[in-house]
C-alpha positions as CSV (number, residue, x, y, z in Angstrom):
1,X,-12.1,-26.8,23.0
2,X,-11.8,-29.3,20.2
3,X,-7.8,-29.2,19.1
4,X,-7.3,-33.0,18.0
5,X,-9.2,-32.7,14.5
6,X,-8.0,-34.3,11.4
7,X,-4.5,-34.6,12.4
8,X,-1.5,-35.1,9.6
9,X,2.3,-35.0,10.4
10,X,4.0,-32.7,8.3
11,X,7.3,-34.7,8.8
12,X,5.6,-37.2,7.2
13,X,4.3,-35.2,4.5
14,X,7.8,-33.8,3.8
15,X,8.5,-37.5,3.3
16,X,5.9,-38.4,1.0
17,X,6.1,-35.1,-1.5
18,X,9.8,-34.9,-1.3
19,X,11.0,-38.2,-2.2
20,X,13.1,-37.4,-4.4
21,X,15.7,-35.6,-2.0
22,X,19.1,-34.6,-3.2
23,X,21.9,-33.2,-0.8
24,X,21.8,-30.1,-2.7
25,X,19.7,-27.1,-3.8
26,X,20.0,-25.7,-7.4
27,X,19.5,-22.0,-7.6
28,X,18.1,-22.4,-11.4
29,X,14.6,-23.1,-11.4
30,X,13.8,-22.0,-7.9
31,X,10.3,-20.0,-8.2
32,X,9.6,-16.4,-7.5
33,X,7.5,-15.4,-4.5
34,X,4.9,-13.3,-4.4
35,X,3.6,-11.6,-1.4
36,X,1.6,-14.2,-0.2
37,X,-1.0,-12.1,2.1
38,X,-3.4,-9.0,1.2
39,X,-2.1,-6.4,2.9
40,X,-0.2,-3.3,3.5
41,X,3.5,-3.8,4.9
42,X,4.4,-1.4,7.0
43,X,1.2,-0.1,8.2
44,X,-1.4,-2.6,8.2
45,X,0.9,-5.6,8.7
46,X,4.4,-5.9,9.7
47,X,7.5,-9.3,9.5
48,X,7.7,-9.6,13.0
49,X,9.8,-13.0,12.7
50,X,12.0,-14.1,9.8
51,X,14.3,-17.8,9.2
52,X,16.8,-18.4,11.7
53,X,19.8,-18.4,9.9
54,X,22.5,-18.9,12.8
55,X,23.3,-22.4,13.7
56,X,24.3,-22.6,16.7
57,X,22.0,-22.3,19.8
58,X,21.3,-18.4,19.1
59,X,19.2,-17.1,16.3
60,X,19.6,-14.5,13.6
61,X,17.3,-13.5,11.1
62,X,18.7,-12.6,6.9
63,X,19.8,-9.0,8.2
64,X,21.9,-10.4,11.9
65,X,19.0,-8.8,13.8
66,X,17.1,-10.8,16.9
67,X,13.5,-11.1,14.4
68,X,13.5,-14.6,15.0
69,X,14.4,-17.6,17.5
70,X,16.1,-20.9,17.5
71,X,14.8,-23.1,14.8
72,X,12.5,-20.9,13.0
73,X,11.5,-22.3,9.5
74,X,9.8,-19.7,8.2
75,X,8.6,-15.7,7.8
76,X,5.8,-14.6,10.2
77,X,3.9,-11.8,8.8
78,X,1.5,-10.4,11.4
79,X,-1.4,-8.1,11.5
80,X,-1.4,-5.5,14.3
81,X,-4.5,-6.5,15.8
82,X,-7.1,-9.5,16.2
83,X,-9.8,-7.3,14.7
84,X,-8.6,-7.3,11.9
85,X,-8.4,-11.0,11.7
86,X,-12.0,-11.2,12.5
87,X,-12.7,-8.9,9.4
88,X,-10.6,-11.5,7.0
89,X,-7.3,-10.7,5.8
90,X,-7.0,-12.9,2.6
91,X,-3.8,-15.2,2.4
92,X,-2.7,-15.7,-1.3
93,X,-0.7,-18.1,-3.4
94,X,2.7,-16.7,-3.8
95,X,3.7,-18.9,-7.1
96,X,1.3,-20.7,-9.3
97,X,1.5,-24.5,-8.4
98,X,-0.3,-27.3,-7.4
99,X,-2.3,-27.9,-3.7
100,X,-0.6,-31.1,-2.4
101,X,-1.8,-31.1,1.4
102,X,-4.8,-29.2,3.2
103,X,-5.5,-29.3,6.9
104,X,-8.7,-27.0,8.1
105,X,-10.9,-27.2,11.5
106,X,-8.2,-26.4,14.5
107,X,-9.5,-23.5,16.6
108,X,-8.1,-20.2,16.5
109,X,-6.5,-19.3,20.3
110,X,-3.9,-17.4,21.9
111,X,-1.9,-21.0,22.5
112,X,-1.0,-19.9,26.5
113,X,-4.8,-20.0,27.6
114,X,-5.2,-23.8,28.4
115,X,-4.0,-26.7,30.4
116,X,-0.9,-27.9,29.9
117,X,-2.8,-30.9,28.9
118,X,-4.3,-28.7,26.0
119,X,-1.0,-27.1,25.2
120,X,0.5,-30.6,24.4
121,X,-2.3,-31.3,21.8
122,X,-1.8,-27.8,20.2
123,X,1.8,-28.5,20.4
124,X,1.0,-31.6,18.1
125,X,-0.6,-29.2,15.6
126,X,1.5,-26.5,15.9
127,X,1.2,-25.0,12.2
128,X,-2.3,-25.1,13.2
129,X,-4.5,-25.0,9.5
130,X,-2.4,-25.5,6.8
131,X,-1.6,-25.6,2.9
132,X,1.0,-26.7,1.3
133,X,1.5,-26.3,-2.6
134,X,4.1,-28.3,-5.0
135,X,5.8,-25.5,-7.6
136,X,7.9,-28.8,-9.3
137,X,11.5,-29.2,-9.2
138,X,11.5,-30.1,-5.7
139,X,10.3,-26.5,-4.8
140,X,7.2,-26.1,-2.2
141,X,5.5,-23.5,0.3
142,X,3.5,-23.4,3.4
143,X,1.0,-21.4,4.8
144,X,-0.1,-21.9,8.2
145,X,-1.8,-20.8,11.2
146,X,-5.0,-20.3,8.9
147,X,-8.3,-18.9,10.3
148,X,-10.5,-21.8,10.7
149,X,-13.4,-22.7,8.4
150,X,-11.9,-20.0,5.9
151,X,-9.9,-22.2,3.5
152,X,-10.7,-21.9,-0.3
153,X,-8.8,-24.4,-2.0
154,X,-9.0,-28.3,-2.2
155,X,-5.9,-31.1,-2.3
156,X,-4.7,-31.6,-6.3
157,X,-6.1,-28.0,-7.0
158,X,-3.8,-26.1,-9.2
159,X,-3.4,-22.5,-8.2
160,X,-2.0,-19.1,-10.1
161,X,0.3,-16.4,-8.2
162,X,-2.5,-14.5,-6.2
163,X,-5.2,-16.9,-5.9
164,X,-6.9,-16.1,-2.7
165,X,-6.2,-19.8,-0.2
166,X,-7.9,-18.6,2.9
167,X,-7.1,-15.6,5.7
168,X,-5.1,-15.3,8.4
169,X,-6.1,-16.6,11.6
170,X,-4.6,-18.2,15.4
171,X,-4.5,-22.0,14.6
172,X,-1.9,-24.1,16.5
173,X,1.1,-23.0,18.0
174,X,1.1,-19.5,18.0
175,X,0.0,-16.1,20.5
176,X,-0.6,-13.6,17.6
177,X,-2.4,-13.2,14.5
178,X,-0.1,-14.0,11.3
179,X,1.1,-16.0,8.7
180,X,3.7,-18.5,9.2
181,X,5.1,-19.0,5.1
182,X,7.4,-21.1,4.2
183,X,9.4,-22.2,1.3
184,X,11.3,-25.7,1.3
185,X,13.2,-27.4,-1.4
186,X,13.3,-31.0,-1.4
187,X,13.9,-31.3,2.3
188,X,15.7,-28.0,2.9
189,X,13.9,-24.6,5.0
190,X,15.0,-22.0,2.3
191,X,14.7,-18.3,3.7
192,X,13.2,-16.1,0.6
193,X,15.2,-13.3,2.0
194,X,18.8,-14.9,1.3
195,X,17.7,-17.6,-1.3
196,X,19.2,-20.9,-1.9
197,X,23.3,-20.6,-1.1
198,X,24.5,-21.1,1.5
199,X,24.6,-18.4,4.3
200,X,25.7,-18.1,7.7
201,X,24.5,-15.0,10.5
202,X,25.5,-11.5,9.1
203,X,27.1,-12.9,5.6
204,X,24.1,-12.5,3.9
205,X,23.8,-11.4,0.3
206,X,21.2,-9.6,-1.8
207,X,19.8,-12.6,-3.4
208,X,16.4,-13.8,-2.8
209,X,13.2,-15.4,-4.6
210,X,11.0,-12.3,-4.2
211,X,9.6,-11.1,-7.4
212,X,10.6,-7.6,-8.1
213,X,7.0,-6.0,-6.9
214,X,7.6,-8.1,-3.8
215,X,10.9,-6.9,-3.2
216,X,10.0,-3.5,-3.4
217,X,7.9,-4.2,-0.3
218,X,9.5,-6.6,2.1
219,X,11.7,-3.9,3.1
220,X,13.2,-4.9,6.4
221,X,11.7,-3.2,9.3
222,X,13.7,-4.2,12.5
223,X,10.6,-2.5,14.7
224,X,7.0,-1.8,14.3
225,X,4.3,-0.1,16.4
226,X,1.3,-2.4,16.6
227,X,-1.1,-0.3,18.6
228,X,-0.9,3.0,20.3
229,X,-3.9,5.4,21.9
230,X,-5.7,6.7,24.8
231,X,-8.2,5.0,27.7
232,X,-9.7,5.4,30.9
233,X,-8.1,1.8,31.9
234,X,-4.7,0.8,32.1
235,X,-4.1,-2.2,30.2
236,X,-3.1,-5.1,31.8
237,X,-1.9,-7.1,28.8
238,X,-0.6,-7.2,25.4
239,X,-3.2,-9.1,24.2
240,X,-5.7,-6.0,25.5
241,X,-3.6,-4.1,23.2
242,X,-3.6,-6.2,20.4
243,X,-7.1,-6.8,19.7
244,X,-8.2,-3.5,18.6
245,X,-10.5,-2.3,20.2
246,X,-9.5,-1.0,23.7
247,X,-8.7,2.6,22.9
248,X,-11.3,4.8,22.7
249,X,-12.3,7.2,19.8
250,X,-13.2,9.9,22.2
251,X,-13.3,10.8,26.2
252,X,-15.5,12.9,28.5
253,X,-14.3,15.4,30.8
254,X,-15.6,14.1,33.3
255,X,-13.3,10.5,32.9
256,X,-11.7,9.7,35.7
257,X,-8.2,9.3,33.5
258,X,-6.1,10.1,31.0
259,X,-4.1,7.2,29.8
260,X,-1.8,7.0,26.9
261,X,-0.4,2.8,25.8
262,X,1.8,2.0,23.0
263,X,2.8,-1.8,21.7
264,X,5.2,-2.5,19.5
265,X,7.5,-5.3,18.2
266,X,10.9,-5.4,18.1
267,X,11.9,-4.3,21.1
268,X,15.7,-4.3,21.7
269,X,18.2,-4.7,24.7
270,X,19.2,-0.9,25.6
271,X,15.8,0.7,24.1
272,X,14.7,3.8,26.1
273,X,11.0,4.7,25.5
274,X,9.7,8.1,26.5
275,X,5.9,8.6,26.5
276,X,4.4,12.4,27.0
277,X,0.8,13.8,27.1
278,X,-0.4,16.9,26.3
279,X,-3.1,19.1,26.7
280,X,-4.9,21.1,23.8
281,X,-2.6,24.2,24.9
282,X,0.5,22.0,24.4
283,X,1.1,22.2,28.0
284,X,2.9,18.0,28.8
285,X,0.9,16.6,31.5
286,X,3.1,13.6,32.0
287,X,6.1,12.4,30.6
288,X,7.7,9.2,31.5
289,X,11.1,7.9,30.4
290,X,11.8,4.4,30.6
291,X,15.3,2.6,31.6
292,X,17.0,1.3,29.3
293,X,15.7,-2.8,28.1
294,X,17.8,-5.2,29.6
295,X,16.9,-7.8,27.0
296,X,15.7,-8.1,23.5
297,X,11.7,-9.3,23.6
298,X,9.2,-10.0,20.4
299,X,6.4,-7.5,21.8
300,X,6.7,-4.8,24.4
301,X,4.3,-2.1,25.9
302,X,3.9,0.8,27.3
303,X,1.8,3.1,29.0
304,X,1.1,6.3,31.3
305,X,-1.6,8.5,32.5
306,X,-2.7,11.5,34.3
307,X,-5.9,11.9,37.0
308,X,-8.9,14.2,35.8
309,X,-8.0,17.7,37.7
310,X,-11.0,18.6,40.0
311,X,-12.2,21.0,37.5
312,X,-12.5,18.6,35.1
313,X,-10.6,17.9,31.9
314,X,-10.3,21.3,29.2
315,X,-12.0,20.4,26.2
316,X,-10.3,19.7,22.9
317,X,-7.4,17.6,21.7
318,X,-5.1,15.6,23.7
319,X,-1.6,14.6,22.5
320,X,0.1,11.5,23.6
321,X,3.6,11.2,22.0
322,X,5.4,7.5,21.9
323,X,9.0,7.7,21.2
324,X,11.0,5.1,20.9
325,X,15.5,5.5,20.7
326,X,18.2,3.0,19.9
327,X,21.9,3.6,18.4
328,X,21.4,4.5,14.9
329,X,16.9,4.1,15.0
330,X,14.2,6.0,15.6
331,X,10.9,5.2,15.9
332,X,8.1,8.0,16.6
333,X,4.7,8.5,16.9
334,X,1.9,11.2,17.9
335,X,-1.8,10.0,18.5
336,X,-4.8,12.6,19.2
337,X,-7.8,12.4,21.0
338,X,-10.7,14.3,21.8
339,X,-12.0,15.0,25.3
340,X,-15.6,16.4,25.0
């Protein structure tokens, strides 16, 4: 695999576009963002990672929740699967501006597949394909991790709110499809969620540079189900999950299972998970109840199943029923399938 291809340093970027640093960000004349990606919060997409706003050795995202990790610079918006990466998920221009940096032709990878070897060249890259896009004052944004080969814009371009800049893809350091955006001013990471003054973990205050459409739909969602549905197999990782396409649309009954999976983000120290199938008479075939999480973890799955009964399975609809209870949150949901 070819990693090592046209290689820039964004710390030396940072240096050559923000020269003019001052030890202080002015609130007036800081842009309003945009959604910068073409799709549906919530459903099609989710913000699995936000800024880390603690400063310490811990992390905090804008709301004091755990969606995010030491160090993060910027707001990770995820699809729920790699499919629909390969279809093209269009990445947008969140504030008009100007194109000041491009970097295209890093492979798309889940970043824990190679050689250490490997890993330290990806490591090197680890935005992966890039833009980066001057709105004056001092004020910039990034967009990174890119789908290779599927940038549309050129350095010294100038760009309106919504131009399409590429899609969404797996370059550099990452283990999930999304976009990494972030806004800087001058030589500060400034989280679009809290805005410019100056915050500390769970002080934060309404203010951000979300337009008012955009507001109304970064909503803070503190867990998301990615993937949920029924197989023959049991999975045997996330990433099986994640890509789309390992539960099947229908089952025979003659299949040798019945297995229901569920993956979600989010997941929480103390979470209990209960999983049920049922039959088309409503009758549960399985239930399962998990113990409680004993840490808080980015992604999480789960699964269960029941053995084809020697008369075979009863045709019609199954049920398999993914529950999901914290203190204060719920999070539900009821997939079908049809055994034939």
């Amino acid at each position: 695999m070819r990693v090592a291809v046209n290689l820039f340093s964004f710390r030396s970027l940072f240096g050559a576009l923000l020269f003019t640093f001052v030890p202080f960000v002015d609130a007036n004349g800081a842009p309003e963002f945009g959604l910068p990606i073409n799709c549906d919060l919530g459903k099609t997409c989710f913000i699995q990672q936000y800024v880390d706003m603690d400063p310490g050795k811990g992390a905090k995202d804008y709301m004091c929740g755990p969606l995010s990790y030491n160090t993060h610079k910027g707001t990770d918006i995820r699809l729920k699967t790699v499919s629909q990466m390969d279809e093209g998920v269009a990445v947008l221009a969140a504030a008009d501006g100007k194109v000041v940096k491009v970097r295209d032709g890093i492979e798309d990878q889940y970043f824990e597949d190679y050689t250490e070897e490997i890993r330290a060249q990806i490591r090197k890259l680890g935005l992966g394909n890039a833009i980066i896009v001057s709105h004056g004052d001092g004020w910039s944004s990034i967009y990174s991790h890119l789908k290779k080969g599927s940038l549309k814009v050129t350095e010294g371009q100038k760009i309106k709110k919504g131009d399409p800049l590429g899609y969404v893809g797996m370059s550099g350091l990452t283990s999930f499809p999304h976009l990494h955006f972030q806004v800087m001013s001058r030589k500060k990471v400034i989280d679009p969620f809290s805005g410019p003054q100056k915050t500390t973990p769970c002080t934060h205050t309404e203010k951000n540079l979300w337009t008012p459409e955009a507001r109304s739909l970064v909503t803070y969602v503190p867990t998301g189900l990615l993937s949920s549905g029924f197989s023959i197999d049991i999975p045997k990782s996330r990433r099986q999950l994640e890509s789309g396409e390992f539960h099947q649309e229908t089952l025979s009954s003659n299949s040798p299972t019945l297995i229901f999976s569920a993956l979600y983000f989010g997941s929480q120290k103390g979470d209990i998970v209960e999983i049920r199938i049922k039959n088309p008479d409503g009758e549960v075939l399985r239930e399962y109840v998990s113990k409680p999480a004993q840490k808080d973890q980015i992604s999480k799955y789960f699964y269960s199943g029941v053995k084809r009964p020697k008369a075979g399975w009863k045709k019609g609809l199954y049920r398999g029923e993914f529950t999901l209870r914290r203190e204060g949150f719920t999070l539900q949901d009821n997939t079908e399938i049809t055994v034939q």
